[in-house]
BAVOPA-185118 format. One record per residue (C-alpha): residue in one letter; x, y, z. Coordinates in steps of 0.25 Angstrom, whole numbers, plus 5000, padded with zeros to 4 digits. Each point is the difference from the previous one (the first is absolute). Layout:
BEGIN
AXYZ...
This chain:
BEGIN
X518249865077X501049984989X501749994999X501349954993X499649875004X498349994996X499749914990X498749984993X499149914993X499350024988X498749944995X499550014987X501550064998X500250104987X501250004993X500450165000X499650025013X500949895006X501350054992X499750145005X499849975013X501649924999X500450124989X499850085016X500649885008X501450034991X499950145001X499849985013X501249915002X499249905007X500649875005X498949894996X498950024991X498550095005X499449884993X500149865006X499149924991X498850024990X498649945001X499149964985X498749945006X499949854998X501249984993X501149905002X501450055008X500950074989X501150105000X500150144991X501350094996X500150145006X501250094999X500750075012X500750104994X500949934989X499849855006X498949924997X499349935014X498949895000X498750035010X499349885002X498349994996X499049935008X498549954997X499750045013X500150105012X500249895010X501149944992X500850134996X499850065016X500549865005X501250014992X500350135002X499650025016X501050145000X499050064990X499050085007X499350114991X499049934988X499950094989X498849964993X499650024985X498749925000X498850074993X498950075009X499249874998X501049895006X500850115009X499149975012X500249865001X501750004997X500050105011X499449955010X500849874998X501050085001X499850085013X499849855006X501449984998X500850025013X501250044992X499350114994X500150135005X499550094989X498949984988X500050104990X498949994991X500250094985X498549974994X499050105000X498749985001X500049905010X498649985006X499950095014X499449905006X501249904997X500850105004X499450015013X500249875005X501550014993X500350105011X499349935011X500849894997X501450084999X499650065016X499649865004X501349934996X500750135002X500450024986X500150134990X499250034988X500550104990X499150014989X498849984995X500550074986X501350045003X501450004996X500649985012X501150045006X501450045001X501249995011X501050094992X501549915000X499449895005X498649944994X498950044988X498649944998X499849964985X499850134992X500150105011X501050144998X500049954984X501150004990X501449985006X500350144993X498950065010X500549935011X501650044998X499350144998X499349995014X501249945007X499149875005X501449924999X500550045014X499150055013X499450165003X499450025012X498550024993X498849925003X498850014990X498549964999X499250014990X498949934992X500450004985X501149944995X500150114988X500050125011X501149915009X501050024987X499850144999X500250035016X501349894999X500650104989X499650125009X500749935013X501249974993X500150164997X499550075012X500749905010X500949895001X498949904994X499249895006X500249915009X498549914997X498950034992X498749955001X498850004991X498849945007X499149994987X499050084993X498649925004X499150035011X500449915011X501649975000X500849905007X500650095009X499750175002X500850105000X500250015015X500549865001X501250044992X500150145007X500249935013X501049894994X500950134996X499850075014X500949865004X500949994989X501350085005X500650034987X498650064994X500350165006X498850054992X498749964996X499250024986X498649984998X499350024985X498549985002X498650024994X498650035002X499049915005X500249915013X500650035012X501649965001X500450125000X499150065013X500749875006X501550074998X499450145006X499449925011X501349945003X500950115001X499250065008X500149885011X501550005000X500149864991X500550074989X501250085003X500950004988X499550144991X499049964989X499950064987X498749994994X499250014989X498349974995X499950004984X498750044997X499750145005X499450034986X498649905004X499450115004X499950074987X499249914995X498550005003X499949865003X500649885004X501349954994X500749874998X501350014998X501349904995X499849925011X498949935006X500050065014X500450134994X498650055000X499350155004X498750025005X500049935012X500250055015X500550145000X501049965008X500749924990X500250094991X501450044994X500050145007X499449955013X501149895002X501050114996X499750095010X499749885009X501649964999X500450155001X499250035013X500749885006X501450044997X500549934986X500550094990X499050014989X500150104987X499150094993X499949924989X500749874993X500950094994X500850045011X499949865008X501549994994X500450155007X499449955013X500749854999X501450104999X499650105010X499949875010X501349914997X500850135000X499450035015X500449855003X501450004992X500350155009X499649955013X500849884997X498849895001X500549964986X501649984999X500250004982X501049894995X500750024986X499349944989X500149854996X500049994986X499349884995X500549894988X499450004987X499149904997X500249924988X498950034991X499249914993X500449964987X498749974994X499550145003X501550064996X499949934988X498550084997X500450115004X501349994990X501150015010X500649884996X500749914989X500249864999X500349894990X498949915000X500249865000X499149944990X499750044986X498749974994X499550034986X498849904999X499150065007X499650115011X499149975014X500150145005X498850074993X498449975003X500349864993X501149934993X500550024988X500649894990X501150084991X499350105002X498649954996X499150025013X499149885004X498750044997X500450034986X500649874998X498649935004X499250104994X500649984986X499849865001X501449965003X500749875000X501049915007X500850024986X500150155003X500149995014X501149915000X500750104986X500050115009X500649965012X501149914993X500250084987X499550145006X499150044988X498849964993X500249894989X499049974989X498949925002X500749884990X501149995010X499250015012X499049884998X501649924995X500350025015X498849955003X500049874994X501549975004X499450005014X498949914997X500949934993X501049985012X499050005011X500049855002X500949894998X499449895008X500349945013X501149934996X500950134997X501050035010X499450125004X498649945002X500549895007X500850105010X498650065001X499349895001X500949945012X500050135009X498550014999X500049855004X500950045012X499050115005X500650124995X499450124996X499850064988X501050104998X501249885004X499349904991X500050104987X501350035005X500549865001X499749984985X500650124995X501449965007X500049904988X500150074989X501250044993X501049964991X499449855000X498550055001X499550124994X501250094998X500349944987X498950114993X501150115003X501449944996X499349974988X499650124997X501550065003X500649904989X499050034991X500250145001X501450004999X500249884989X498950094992X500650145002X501349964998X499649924986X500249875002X499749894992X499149875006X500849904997X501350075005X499350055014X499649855002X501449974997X500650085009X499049995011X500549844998X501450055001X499550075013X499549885006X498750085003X498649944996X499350104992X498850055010X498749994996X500349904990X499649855001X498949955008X499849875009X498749954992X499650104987X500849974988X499950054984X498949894998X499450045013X500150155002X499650075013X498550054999X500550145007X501350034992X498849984986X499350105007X501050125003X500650004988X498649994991X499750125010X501450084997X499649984986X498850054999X500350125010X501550045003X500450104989X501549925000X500449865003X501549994996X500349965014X499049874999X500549984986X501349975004X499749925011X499249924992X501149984990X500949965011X498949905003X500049954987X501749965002X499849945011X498949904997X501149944991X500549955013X498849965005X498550014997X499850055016X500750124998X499150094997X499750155004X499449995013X498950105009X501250055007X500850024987X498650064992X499850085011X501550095002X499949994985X498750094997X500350075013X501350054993X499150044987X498950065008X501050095004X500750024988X498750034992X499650085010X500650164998X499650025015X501549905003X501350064996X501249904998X500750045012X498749975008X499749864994X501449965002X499850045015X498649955001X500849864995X501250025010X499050025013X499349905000X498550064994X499749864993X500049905010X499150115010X499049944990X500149865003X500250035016X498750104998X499249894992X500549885009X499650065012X498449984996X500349854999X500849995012X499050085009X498849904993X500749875004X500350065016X498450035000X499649864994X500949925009X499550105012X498549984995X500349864999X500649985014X501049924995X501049925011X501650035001X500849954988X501149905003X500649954986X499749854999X501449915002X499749924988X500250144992X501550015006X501349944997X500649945013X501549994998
């Protein structure tokens, strides 16, 4: 049914199951991945990353069955993750599909009477069912179902890298893991194991794998794990006693401990259930399979002592020939799960200090969410934790605030709106119209609010008189930033710069920073009645005091905060509310393409 070469499809694929089933294929040493390509129901063609070993491979994700098995025509089994509601319906699909040879189903639960026409199907078109609620399978050294045989440590343990000469049946999956660890110590392991499922009816019995290993020459001795209730196992007696099965059968029927109990009892699994015809009892299948010539122990407990007792018959009348061991490479393992489970260090390669996403919510400097809301918490202290990384006073807070209402909006005429303004005209979105406008703003547009800030701070700090910076910044050749204005002027002051410094006055506990902006202002309107202390100029001013006056800002801080770049995170912050408004209204107004008009350029 299965070898080096089988490859799969998986519908409603899971993550762990598909690398485990590759972690196999590189113990394995395989040649080309189990798994030829992926199937998410009604989405579009895609591509996902999977390791094989240390190397990272891409598996291709289909919509679609049809598309996935027309792609990939070499892929024969169909491992199937639906849920018992939609497994009926992907199945049969499935089994319609002439390149499909074998349909493994892992939900349980599946309706019986869905079931039934699943395995009418599969004998009609020829096909195998494994499963309802199953794990699958395993061919050892050559291909795995999904979760089947466990963790890459169990199967190392059980020697399912390389081929024994063992075939195994069973219905649980849980059971099939134990008998895989038994095999790998009593014999020289399996060769295929299959577990049929737990639920009443399953796609295939216990017979039809029995007679599969008959055929099989590498399989030397078979190994059946059953359980009360239904009648698979009368089938294996029934069979040896006709000749089909030739090959020595170990056997085993859980459940001899039903008839303890007074009444009926239902066990793990559906079909696992007492009460019923005597003859489908633990003990009476037992001693069904004994009469006809399988070896069957007294008890569970020395299944593994009879196992032995048979491959050493085989190994000393030299049916099974034993090889040296092939010792298997070590899988990489996962960093993610090294990483939890402390076996590995490495440097990170980002840094944040801000703020924390890994708990039940977010946390701003360490202020969760919820507090933040629920203590009435503004824009202000949002914006004070995030960029300063502490709580500021309230005074300061609401300052920030106004600087943004302040700097919102400029006008259409602005460079930054206008950018805006011609990008949202083009049809661009949002995001590339706001970001259109942002491009703007710099030295020429916006940045002004930081370099004043820095030679304020320095001219201030270092004592210099007003006349003597304006002097020197002459000398320099550098107008002063945030001095002079196209329109305001001494006689005709701006409305915004009255209203910051009448609120520093009232609430800042310092404004020597101000102050001496304010005197350099009155130097410079000797020269010219328009240069005054501008919104750029007010605002790197009081920042500077807010921070001075504050005790939360050391020296060394503000002189950083200055050097960054904080200042004009103000302005891009508060622009960005205008430039996002005029995008909207020229989209709401559905306004045409903007070409500049050619009385507007100087042809030269």
């Amino acid at each position: 049914m299965f070898s080096r070469q089988t490859q799969s499809i998986i519908y409603n694929w899971k993550p762990d199951p598909l690398q485990r089933m590759l972690d196999f294929d590189f113990l394995c040493k395989r040649e080309i991945p189990s798994v030829a390509s992926l199937i998410t129901p009604g989405a579009k063609k895609g591509n996902t990353k999977v390791f094989m070993g240390t190397d990272e491979t891409i598996i291709p994700v289909y919509g679609t069955t049809a598309d996935a098995a027309a792609a990939h025509p070499n892929a024969d089994v169909f491992i199937n993750y639906a849920s018992f509601r939609s497994a009926y319906s992907s199945s049969l699909e499935a089994l319609q599909i002439p390149s499909i040879r074998t349909v493994v189903i892992i939900a349980e639960g599946v309706p019986i009477s869905d079931v039934r026409r699943l395995i009418s199907a599969a004998k009609k078109h020829g096909k195998i069912v494994i499963g309802p609620a199953t794990v699958g399978g395993i061919q050892a050294g050559a291909f795995k179902i999904g979760d089947t045989a466990g963790t890459v440590e169990n199967i190392v343990r059980c020697k399912l890298y390389r081929p024994g000469c063992v075939g195994f049946v069973s219905k649980s999956g849980g059971l099939s893991n134990e008998m895989y660890n038994i095999l790998g110590r009593t014999t020289n392991g399996l060769y295929e194991g299959i577990a049929i499922g737990g639920d009443v009816f399953a796609g295939s019995s216990f017979l039809d794998h029995v007679l599969r290993y008959e055929q099989i020459p590498e399989i030397k001795l078979i190994v059946v794990l059953g359980e009360l209730g239904g009648s698979s196992e009368l089938d294996i007696a029934d069979a040896i006693k006709q000749g089909r099965i030739t090959k020595p059968v170990c056997a085993w029927v859980s459940g001899t401990c039903a008839s303890m109990f007074p009444t009926e009892v239902q066990f793990g699994h559906a079909g696992a259930k007492s009460g019923g015809d005597d003859r489908e009892s633990a003990a009476a299948k037992n001693q069904a399979l004994r009469d006809a010539g399988a070896f069957v122990p007294q008890s569970f407990d020395t299944f593994s002592e009879v196992i032995s007792q048979c491959y050493k018959r085989l190994v000393d009348q030299g049916v099974v020939v034993e090889e040296s061991e092939v010792v298997p490479p070590d899988v990489p393992v996962n960093y993610y799960n090294a990483v939890e489970e402390g076996r590995v260090r490495r440097a990170t390669g980002i840094i944040s200090t801000i703020c924390d996403d890994r708990g039940e919510e977010p946390s701003y400097a360490g202020h969760p969410i919820s507090e933040l809301i629920e203590s009435d918490c503004s824009i202000g202290d949002v914006l004070s934790l995030l960029w300063f990384k502490r709580r500021l006073p309230r005074y300061a807070t609401k300052f920030i605030e106004m600087v943004l209402i302040l700097v919102a909006d400029h006008g259409p005429c602005v460079s930054g709106a206008h950018n805006t303004i011609v990008a949202a005209r083009a049809g661009k979105d949002l995001v590339s119209c706001l970001a259109s406008g942002l491009l703007t703003i710099g030295p020429r547009f916006g940045g002004a609010i930081d370099d004043a800030a820095r030679y304020f701070k320095k001219a201030v700090d270092n004592g210099s008189d007003p006349d003597d910076f304006v002097e020197s910044m002459k000398r320099l050749g550098v107008r002063i930033p945030g001095i002079g204005h196209r329109i305001k002027s001494a006689d005709n002051l701006d409305k915004r710069v009255i209203l910051m410094k009448q609120y520093a006055s009232d609430n800042f506990p310092s404004t020597r920073y101000l102050n001496y902006a304010l005197a350099v202002e009155q130097v410079t309107l000797k020269k010219a009645s328009n240069l005054v202390l501008n919104v750029d100029g007010c605002i790197a001013a009081l920042f500077l005091d807010l921070m001075d006056s504050c005790a939360a800002f050391s020296q060394e801080e503000m002189q950083q905060i200055v050097e960054i770049g904080y200042l004009n995170g103000m302005f891009v912050l508060g622009r960005s509310i205008g430039l996002i408004g005029h995008a909207l209204d020229q989209k709401r107004l559905a306004q045409p393409l903007y070409r500049h008009p050619w009385d507007d350029v100087m042809y030269m």
